[in-house]
C-alpha atoms as one frame of an Amber mdcrd trajectory, in Angstrom:
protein
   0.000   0.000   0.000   1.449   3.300  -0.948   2.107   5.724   1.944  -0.599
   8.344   2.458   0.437  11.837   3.998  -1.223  12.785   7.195  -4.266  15.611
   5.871  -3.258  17.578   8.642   0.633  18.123   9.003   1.446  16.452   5.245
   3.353  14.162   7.703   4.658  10.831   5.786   4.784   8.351   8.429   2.265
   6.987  10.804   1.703   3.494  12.775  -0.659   0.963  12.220  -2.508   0.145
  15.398  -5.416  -2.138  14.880  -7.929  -3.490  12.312 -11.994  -2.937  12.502
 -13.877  -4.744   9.764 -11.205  -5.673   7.716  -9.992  -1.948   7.580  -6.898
  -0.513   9.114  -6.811   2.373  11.989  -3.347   4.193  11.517  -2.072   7.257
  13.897   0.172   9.976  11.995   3.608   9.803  13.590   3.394  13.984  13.182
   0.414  14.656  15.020  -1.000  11.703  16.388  -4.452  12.333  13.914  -6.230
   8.911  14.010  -7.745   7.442  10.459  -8.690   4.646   8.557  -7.341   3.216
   5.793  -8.489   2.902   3.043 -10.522   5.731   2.901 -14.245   5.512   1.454
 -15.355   8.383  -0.549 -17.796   9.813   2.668 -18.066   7.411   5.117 -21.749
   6.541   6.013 -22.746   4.958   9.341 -22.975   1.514   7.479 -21.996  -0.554
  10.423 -23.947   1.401  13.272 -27.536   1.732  14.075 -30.434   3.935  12.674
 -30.900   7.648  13.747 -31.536   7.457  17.432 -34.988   8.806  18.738 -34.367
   8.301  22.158 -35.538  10.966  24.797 -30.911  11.106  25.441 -31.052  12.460
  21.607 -34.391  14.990  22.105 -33.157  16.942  25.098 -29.249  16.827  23.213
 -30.244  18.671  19.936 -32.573  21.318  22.545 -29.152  21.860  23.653 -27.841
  22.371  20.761 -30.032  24.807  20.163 -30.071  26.427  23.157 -25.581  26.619
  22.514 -26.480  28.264  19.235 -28.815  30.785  20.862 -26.190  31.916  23.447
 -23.816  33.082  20.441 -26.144  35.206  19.443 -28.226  32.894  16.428 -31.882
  33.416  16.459 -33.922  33.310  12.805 -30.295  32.571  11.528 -29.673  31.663
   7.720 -27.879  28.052   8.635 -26.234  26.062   6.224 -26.332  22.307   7.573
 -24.214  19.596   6.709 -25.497  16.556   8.966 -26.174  12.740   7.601 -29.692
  13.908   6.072 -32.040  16.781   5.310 -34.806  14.869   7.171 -32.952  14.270
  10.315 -34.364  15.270  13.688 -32.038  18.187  13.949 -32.558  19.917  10.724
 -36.046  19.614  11.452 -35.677  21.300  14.743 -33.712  24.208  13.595 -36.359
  24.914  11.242 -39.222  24.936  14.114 -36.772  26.848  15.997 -37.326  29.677
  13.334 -33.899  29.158  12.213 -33.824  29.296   8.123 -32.066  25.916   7.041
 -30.223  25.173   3.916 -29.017  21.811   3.485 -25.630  20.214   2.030 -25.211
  16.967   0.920 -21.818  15.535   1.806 -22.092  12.333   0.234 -20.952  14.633
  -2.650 -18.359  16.991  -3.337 -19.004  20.197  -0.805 -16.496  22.605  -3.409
 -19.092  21.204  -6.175 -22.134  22.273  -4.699 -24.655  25.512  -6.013 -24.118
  26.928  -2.429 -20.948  29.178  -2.964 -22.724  32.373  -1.982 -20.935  34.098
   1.297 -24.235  34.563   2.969 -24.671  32.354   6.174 -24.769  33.458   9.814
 -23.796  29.707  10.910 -22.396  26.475   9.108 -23.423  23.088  11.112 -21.345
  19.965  10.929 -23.363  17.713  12.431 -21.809  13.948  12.690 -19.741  14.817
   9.372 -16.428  16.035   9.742 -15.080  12.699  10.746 -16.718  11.165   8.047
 -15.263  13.190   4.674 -11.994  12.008   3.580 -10.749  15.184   3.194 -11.563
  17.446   6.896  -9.658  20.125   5.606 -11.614  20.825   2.313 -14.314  20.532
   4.040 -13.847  23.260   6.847 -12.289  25.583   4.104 -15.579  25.304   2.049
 -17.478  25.787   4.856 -15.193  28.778   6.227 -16.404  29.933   2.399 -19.910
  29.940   2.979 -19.671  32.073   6.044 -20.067  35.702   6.825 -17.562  37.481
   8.202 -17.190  36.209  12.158 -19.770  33.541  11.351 -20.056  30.708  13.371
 -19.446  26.945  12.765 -21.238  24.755  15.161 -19.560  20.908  15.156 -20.746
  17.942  16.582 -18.539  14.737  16.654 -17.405  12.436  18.307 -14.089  12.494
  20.355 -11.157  10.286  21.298 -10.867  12.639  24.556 -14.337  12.023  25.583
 -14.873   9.393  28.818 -16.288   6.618  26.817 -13.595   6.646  24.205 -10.636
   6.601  26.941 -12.666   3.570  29.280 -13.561   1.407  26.342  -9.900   1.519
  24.058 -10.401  -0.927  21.390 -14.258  -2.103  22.366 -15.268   2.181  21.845
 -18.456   2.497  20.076 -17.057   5.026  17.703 -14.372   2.344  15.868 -17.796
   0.507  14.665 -19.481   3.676  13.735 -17.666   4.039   9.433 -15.852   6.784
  10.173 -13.021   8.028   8.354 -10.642  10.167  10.759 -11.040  10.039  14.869
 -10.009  12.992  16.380  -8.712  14.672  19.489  -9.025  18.108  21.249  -5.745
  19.000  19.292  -5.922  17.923  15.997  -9.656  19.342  16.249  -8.144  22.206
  16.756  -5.492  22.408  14.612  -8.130  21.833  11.335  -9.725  24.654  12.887
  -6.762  27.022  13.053  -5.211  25.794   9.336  -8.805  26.285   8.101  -8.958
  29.813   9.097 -10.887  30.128  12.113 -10.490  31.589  15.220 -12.171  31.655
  18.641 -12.199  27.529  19.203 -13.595  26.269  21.895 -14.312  22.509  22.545
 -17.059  21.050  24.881 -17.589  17.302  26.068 -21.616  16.491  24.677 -23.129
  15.609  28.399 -26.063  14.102  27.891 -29.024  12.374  30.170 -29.065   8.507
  29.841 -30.641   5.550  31.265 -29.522   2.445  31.852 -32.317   1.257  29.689
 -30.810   3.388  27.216 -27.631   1.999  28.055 -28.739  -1.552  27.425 -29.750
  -0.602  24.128 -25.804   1.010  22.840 -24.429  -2.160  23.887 -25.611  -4.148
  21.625 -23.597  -1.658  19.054 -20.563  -2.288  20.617 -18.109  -4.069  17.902
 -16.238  -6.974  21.480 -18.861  -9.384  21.372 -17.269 -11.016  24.754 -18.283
  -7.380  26.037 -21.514  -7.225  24.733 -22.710 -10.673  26.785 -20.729  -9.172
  29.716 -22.590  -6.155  29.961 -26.148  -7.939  28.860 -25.274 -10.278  31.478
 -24.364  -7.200  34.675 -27.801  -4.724  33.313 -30.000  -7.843  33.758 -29.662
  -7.902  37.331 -30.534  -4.465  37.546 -33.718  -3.751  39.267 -36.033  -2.327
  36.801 -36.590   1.149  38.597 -33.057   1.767  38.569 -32.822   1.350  34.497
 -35.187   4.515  34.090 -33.164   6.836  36.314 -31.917   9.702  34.311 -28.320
  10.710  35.090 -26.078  13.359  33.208 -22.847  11.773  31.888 -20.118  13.049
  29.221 -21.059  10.924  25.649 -18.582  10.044  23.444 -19.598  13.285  21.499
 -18.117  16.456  21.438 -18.905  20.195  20.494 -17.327  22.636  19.009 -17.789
  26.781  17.947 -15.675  28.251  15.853 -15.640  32.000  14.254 -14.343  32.746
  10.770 -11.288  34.090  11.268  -9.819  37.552   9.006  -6.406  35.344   8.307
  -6.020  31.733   6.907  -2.947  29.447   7.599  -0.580  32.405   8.922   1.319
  32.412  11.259   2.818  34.498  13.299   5.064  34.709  16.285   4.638  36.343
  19.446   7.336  36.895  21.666   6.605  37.821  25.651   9.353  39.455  26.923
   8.892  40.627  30.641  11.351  43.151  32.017  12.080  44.142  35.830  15.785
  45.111  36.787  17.179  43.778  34.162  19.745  46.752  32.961  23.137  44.224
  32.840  21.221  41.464  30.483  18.201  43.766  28.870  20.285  45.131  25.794
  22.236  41.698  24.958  19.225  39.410  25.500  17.470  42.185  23.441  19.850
  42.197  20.553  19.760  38.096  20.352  15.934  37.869  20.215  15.735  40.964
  17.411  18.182  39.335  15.093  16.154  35.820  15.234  13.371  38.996  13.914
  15.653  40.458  10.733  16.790  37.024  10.211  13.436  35.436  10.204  12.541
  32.270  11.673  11.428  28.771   9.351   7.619  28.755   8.785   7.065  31.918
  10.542   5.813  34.510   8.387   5.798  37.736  10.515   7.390  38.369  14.498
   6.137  40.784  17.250   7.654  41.756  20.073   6.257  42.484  23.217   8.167
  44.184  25.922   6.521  44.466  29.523   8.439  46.902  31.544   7.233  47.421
  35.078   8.658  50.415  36.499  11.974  49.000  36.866  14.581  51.012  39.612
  17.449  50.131  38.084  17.239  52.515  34.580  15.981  49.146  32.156  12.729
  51.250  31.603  14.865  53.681  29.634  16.695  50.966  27.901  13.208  49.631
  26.807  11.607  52.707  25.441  14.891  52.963  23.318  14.230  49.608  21.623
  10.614  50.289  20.593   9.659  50.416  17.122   7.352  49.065  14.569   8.277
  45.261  15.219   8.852  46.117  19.175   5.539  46.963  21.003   6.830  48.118
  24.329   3.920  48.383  27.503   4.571  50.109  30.091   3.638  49.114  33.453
   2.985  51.422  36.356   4.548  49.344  39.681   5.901  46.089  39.384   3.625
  43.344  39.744   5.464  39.975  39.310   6.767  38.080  36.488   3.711  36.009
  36.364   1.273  39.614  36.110   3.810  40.768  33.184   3.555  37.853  30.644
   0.010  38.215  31.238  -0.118  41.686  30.043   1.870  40.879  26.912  -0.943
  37.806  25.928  -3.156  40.380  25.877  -1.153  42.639  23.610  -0.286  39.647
  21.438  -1.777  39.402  18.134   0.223  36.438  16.922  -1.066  32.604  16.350
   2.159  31.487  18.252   3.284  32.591  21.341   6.467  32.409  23.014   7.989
  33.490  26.623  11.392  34.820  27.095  13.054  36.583  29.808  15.675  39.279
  29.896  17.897  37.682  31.315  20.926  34.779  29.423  19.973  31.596  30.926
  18.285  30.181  27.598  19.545  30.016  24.353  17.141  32.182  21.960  18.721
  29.481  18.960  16.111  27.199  20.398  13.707  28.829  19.184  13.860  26.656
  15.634  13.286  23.290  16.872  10.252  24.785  19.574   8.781  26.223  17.063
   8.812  23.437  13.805   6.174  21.543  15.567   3.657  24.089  15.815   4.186
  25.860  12.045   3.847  22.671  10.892   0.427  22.036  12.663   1.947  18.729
  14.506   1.345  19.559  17.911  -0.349  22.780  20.117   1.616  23.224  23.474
   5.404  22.864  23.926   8.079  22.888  26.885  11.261  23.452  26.213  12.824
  21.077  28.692  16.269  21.716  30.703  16.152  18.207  31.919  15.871  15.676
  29.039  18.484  13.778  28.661  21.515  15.322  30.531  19.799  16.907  33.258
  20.823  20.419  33.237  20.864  21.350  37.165  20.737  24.634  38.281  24.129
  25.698  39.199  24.464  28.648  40.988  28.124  30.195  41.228  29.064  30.110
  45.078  25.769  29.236  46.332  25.569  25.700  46.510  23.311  25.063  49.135
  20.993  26.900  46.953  21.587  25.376  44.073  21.184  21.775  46.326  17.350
  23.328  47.726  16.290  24.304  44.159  17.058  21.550  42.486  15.512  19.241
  44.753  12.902  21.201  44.736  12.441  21.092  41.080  11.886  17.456  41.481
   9.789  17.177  43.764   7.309  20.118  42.270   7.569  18.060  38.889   6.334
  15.154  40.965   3.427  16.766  41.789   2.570  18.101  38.442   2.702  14.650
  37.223   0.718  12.763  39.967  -1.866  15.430  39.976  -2.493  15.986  36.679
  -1.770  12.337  34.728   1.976  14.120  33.363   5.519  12.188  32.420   7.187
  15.833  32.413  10.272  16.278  33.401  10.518  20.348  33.422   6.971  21.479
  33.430   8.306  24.999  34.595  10.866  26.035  32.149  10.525  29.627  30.648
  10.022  28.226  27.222   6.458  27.707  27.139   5.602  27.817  23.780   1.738
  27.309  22.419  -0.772  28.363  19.621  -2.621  30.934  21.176  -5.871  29.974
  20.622  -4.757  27.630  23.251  -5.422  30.308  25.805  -8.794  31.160  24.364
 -11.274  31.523  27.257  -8.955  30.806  30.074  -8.414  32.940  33.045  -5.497
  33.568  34.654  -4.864  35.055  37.855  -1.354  34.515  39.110   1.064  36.859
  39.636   4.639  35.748  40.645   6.297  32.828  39.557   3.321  30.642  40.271
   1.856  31.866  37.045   4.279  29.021  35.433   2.528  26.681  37.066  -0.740
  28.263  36.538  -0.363  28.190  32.587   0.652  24.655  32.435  -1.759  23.216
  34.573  -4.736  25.150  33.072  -3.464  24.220  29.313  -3.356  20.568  30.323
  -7.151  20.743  31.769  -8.707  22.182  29.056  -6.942  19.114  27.115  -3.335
  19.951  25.424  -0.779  17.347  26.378   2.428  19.155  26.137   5.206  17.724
  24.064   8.876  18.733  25.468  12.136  19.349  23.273  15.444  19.680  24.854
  16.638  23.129  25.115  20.423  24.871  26.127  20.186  26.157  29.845  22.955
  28.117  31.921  21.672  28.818  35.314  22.267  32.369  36.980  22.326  32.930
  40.653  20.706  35.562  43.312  24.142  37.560  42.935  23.357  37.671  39.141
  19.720  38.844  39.517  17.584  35.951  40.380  14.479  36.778  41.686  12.281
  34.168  43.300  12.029  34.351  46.865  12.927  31.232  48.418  10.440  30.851
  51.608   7.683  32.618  50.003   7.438  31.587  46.182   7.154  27.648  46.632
   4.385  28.496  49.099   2.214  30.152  46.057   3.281  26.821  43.906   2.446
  24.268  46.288  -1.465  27.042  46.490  -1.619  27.039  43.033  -1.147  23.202
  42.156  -3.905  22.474  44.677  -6.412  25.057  43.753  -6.319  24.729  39.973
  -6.425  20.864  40.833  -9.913  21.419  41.730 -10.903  24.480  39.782 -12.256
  25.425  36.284  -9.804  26.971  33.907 -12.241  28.923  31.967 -13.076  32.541
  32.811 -16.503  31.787  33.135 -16.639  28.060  35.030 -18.246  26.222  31.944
């Protein structure tokens, strides 16, 4: 069989990992996109059951509804693209007031009379896994749009619960699709497509165990299927009709059309605070990686945070600023953690990056962080000081310091990893680097250094596992301008780990 390059990163290579129905499930090697080879032309649900009319389905697509009305969509001009005009959701929309056009996708979408740019919302409803090309698709769609229009997805999800308990007996390897995908690589169509504004949603939706009884007989492990016949039949009757709310294999997604398509640019967080012996060097390095231009980057920003430094660096700043150098200036210091904030919100770039003004990482890095993400392989990465040979912090006569940090670092990095299901090895490096639509919807609230740990934990709950590269360190000590305090600081990490353990990332606790 003649290699097929991944849709997504044009990756060559990819791993075969099972067979369902005589047909092969393959993960890309690039981005870890799931699909199925061969391909069929639009993959129908062949294999699964008819449209389901349970009471689960009813109260899901009033949701829907009700996630459509909350952006704003009310007597909207809707293009849908779901399995069939005379499904119960079209059908719905339309009694909704909502003014429904419908595609066909077992034909080509590029093909099709609709080509006007004159819909308030696109719907992908059960589809985008099922075309052989996702990426046509969404560009089409992005077509048919207005200008900030919405595209509402629902699909199902690798991430979701049911996926992650079942492994090979999931539902969803029976259902004839074509690609299976995750949080990222949903997102990562999104972004390459041209939209902006992503956010990603597990489908919760009310069940039964009568209901329950009734998907397992679609489940492709027949050993399972007689298991789980065997354990429901035992189950007192009144107990099979009690509704309860659990995630579904599904998951949904809103999207806006974005102004740019497959850009992408670079923003670089710089924060600054007493940094006059490093500011102009460090300065210098980072702007010639700008006038020497970076692979796959098409444009660089720099953002400067300055905040009100006593040492003269604010001067130094304001003498860098220019066209490529935004410079913000901030009234009192705040912390580190307050300052990269600040520049995310100045940052106008689909990549960001952090980097401090001080020498302890080498901006040549920057290349190998970066390749992953302009080539649409992965969302979040750490540049790690400790793959490999383990870079320790080694501060020049302080080495009882240099002892307490270090064991420190471990055991912090423990906890990141028992807490939040991690094999990282330097979770709080300065080279964070991510797409920022990553961020989209998050809130952040940390100040100090604990925002490091903040950022990483929050990206990780809202579902980006972060890959790490190995990166050039050279530690500096206190007498060189380090400035985490040593008694209070891993009090704030050990408060942050536990609170964002429990809490919601997003701004407005969905």
């Amino acid at each position: 069989m003649t290699p097929r390059n991944c849709i997504l990163c044009n990756y060559s290579e990819s791993v075969y990992l099972f067979s369902q129905d005589a047909e092969r499930v393959v993960r890309c090697l690039g981005c870890d996109l799931l699909r199925r080879e061969p391909l069929a032309t639009f993959a129908t649900n062949e294999h699964g059951a008819p449209e389901d009319k349970t009471r689960a389905e009813e109260l899901a697509l009033e949701h829907y509804i009700r996630c459509l009305a909350d952006q704003g969509l009310v007597a909207a001009k809707i293009l849908y693209a779901g399995l069939s005009k005379d499904d119960q959701f079209s059908h719905l929309l339309e009694r909704s007031g909502h003014a429904v056009t419908y595609l066909d996708q077992t034909s080509d979408p590029a093909a099709s009379p609709i080509n006007a740019t004159e819909f308030d919302c696109v719907i992908l409803y059960q589809t985008l896994e099922r075309t052989p090309d996702p990426y046509n698709l969404l560009r089409t769609m992005r077509g048919r749009l207005k200008d900030d229009g919405l595209l509402f997805m629902v699909g199902l999800s690798l991430d979701s619960w049911p996926a992650r308990i079942f492994g090979r007996h999931w539902i969803g390897w029976n259902a004839g699709l074509n690609h299976f995908y995750s949080r990222a690589t949903l997102q990562l169509f999104f972004e390459r497509a041209g939209f902006h504004k992503i956010l990603l949603a597990p489908d919760k939706r009310v069940y039964t165990l009568e209901h329950a009884s009734t998907q397992v007989s679609r489940l492709p492990d027949p050993t399972l299927r007689q298991i789980l016949h065997h354990l429901l039949a035992v189950v007192p009757r009144a107990m099979k009709k009690k509704e309860v709310s659990i995630s579904s294999s599904a998951m949904i997604v809103t999207a806006r059309k974005s102004a740019v398509i497959d850009r992408q640019k670079l923003s670089v967080i710089m924060p600054v605070y007493n940094e006059k012996r490093t500011f102009l060097e460090i300065f210098n390095k980072v702007n010639q990686r700008v006038i020497d231009g970076i692979e796959g980057i098409d444009e660089i920003e720099l953002i400067i945070v300055e905040s009100n430094s006593t040492d003269g660096s604010r001067e130094l700043v304001q003498s860098v600023q220019s066209e490529k150098v935004k410079v913000v200036l901030e009234e009192k210091p705040q912390g580190k953690g307050h300052a990269v904030r600040t520049g995310l919100k100045h940052a106008t770039g689909e990549i960001c990056i952090i980097q401090d003004a001080d020498l302890e990482y080498d901006v040549y890095d920057y290349d190998a962080l970066l390749k992953p993400l302009v080539e649409y392989r992965r969302t979040f990465i750490l540049g790690t000081r400790h793959a490999g040979h383990w870079k320790i912090r080694a501060f020049a006569g302080e080495s009882i310091m240099s002892i307490i940090f270090n064991s420190g670092h471990i055991l912090f990095t423990t906890i990141i990893n028992v807490f939040f299901g991690q094999n990282l090895t330097d979770p709080f490096t300065m080279y964070k680097v991510f797409r920022r639509e990553c961020i989209y919807k998050l809130k952040f609230e940390c100040n100090r250094f604990d925002f490091d740990h903040e950022l990483v934990i929050k990206l990780i709950k809202k579902g980006y596992q972060p890959q790490e590269i190995p990166v050039n360190y050279k530690s500096r000590g206190f007498a060189e301008g380090k400035k985490i305090a040593v008694f209070r600081d891993p009090i704030t990490w050990i408060i942050a780990d536990i609170k964002y353990f429990f809490a919601s990332p997003y701004e407005d606790d969905e």
